[in-house]
N, C-alpha and C positions, 0 to 999 in steps of 0.2 A: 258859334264858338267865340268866346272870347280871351287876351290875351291882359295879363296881369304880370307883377313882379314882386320881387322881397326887397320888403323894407332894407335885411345887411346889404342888396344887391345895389342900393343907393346911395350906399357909404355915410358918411356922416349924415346925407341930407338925409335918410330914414332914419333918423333918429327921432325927433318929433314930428309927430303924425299927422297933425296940420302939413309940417314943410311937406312930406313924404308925397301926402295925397295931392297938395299941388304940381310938386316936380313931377310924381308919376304920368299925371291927366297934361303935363303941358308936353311931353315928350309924346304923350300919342296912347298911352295904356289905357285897358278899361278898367283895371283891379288894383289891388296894392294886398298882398299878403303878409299881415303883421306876425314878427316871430314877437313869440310873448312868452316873456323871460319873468314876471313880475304880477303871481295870485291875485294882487290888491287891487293890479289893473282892471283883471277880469270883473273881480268882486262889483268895481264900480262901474261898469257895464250891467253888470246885473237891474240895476238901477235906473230910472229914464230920468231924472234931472240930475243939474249940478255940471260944475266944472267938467270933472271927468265920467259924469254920466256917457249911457247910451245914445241919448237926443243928442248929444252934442257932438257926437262923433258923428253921426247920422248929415248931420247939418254941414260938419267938415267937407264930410264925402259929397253930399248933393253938390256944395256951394264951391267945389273943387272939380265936378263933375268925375268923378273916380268911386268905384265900388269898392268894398271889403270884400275881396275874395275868398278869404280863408284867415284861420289862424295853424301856425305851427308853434306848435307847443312843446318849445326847446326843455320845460319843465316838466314835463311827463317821464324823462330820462331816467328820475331817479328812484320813482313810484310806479315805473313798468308793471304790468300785469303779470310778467313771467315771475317775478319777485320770490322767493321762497315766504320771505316775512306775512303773516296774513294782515297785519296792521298797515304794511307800506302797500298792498292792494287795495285795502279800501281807502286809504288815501288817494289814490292813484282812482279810482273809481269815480270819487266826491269832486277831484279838480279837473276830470275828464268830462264830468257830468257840467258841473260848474262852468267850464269851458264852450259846450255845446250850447248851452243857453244864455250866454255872453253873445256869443258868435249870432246866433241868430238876434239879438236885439240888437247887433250894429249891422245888419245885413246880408250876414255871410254866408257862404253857401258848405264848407268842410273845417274841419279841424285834425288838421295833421300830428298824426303821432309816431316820433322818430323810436326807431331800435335797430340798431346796429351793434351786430360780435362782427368784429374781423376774426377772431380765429374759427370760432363755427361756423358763421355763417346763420344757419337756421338752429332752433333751440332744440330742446332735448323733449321727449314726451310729453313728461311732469309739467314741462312750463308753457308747453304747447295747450293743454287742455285749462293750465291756470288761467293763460291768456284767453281763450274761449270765454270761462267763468265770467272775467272783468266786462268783455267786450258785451257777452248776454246782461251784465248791469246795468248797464253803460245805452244799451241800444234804447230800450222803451224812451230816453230822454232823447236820441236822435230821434227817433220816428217820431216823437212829440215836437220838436223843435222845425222839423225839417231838415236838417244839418247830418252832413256825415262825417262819419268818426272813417278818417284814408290812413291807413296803414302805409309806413315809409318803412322803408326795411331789409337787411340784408338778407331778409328769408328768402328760398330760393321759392318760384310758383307755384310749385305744389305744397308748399306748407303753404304759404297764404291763402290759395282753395280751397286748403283743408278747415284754416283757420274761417274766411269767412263765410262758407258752406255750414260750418258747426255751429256761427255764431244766430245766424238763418234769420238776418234782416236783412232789406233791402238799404238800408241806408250806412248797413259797417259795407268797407272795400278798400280797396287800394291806390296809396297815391305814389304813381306810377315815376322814376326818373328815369329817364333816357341815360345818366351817364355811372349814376352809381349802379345801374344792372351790368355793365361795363368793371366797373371798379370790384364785384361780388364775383366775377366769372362767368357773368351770366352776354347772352346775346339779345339786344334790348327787343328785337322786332322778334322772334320764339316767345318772348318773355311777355311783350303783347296780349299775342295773339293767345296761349296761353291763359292765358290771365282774361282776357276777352271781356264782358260787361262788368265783373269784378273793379274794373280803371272806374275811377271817381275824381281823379285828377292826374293832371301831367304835369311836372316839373320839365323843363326845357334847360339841360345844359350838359356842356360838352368838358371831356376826358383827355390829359395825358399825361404821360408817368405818373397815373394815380393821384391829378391835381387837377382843378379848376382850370379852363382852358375858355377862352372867347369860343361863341358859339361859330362852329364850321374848320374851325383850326388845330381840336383834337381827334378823337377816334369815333365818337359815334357815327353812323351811316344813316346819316338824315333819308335818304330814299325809302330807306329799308323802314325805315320807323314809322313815316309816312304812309305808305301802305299799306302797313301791318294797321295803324290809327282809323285807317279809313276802312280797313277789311272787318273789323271789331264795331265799326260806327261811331267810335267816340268823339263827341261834337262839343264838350264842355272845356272848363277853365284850362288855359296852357300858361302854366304861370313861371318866370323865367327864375330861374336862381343861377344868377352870374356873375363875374367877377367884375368890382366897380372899380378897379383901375386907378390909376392917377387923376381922370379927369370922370367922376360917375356919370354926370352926363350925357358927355362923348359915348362914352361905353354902354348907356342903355340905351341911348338910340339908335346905335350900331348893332347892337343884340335887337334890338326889335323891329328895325329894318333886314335883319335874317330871318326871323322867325315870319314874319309877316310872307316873305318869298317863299319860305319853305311851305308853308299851308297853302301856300298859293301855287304850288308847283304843280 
């Protein structure tokens, strides 16, 4: 297993990606999960030279000793597959695709894609089977790539099973957080287990009054999640999304001096 973090989890120092990959690798991490806000970025990933080519992030990372864990793809929000519109799906198709094979020429191993209704929760039929449609798009370029397309999500686990049973790759599934199953109603270690090889990734962070909390100091039951992590087998990226605090540093070596205990428990 390995343990990673997000770039916002760095506060300003994730901002550029050189600082990021160095702060991350000198506090102790093996990843760094860029939230990517910005098409043109990817685009020039697509690419293996130049300034903001692929090599050169590649180079970053080696010469920083720190991996690309993943991308989340804070841009997918608004070209969701559930979309009614058929033109904002295939958008949403092209920069999910575009996304997946970015990610693999800087290293990566998922590409996260958020969807969150607070009033639903999980979505209605119609958008359930549209989101299928996108994801069977979508998949032939993960399974080409390597890379998987992890669903973040306030969907409760049985829509996601349903979802990635329908979509019937091995490389669509679910990326898993410990504290938003919490913030949905949901109990993270049911939510697990559950969910069982479906996990493609873990987010690591903790809950209270519905906020961003230092990990160990909100509501999640680190025991329980634990267990459930290891009853399931899941042995990949645990990557931290937590609050950078006044001083980010202090705060992520403190977050990852917990996490490091809790896997080790």
């Amino acid at each position: 297993m390995k343990i990673g973090i997000r770039t916002g989890s760095l506060g300003e120092l994730g901002q550029r990606l050189d600082n990021a990959l160095a702060t991350a690798a000198q506090i102790g991490f093996d990843g760094l999960e860029i939230i990517t806000r910005d098409e043109a970025q990817l685009r020039g990933w697509l690419v293996e030279s130049g300034a903001g080519g692929a090599a050169a992030l590649r180079e970053q990372a080696a010469r920083a000793g720190c991996e690309i864990s993943s991308f989340s793809l804070a841009i997918y929000r608004r070209v969701n597959f559930a979309q009614e519109d058929p033109d904002l799906r295939r958008e949403g198709v092209r920069l999910v695709s575009t996304a997946l094979r970015a990610c693999r020429n800087v290293g990566g191993s998922a590409v996260l894609l958020p969807h969150f209704d607070r009033q639903r929760l999980d979505i209605g039929p119609e958008e359930e089977a549209r989101y299928v449609e996108g994801l069977r798009a979508c998949a032939p370029v993960a399974e080409e790539t390597g890379v998987a397309i992890a669903l973040e999500t306030s969907f409760s686990a049985a829509q996601l099973k349903r979802i990635v049973s329908a979509t019937g790759s091995p490389k669509v599934g679910v990326y898993q957080d410990l504290a938003n199953a919490i913030i949905y109603g949901q109990r993270p270690a049911e939510t697990i287990r559950a969910l069982g090889p479906a996990i493609v990734m873990v987010h690591v962070k903790d809950t209270k009054d519905g906020g961003q909390a230092m990990l160990g100091e909100g509501t999640v039951d680190w025991g329980a999640c634990r267990a459930a992590l290891r009853e399931i087998g899941y042995d990949g990226w645990f990557v931290l999304e937590t609050p950078a605090g006044d001083d980010p540093l202090a705060s992520a070596r403190r977050q990852l001096e917990f996490t490091r205990r809790w896997l080790a428990s």
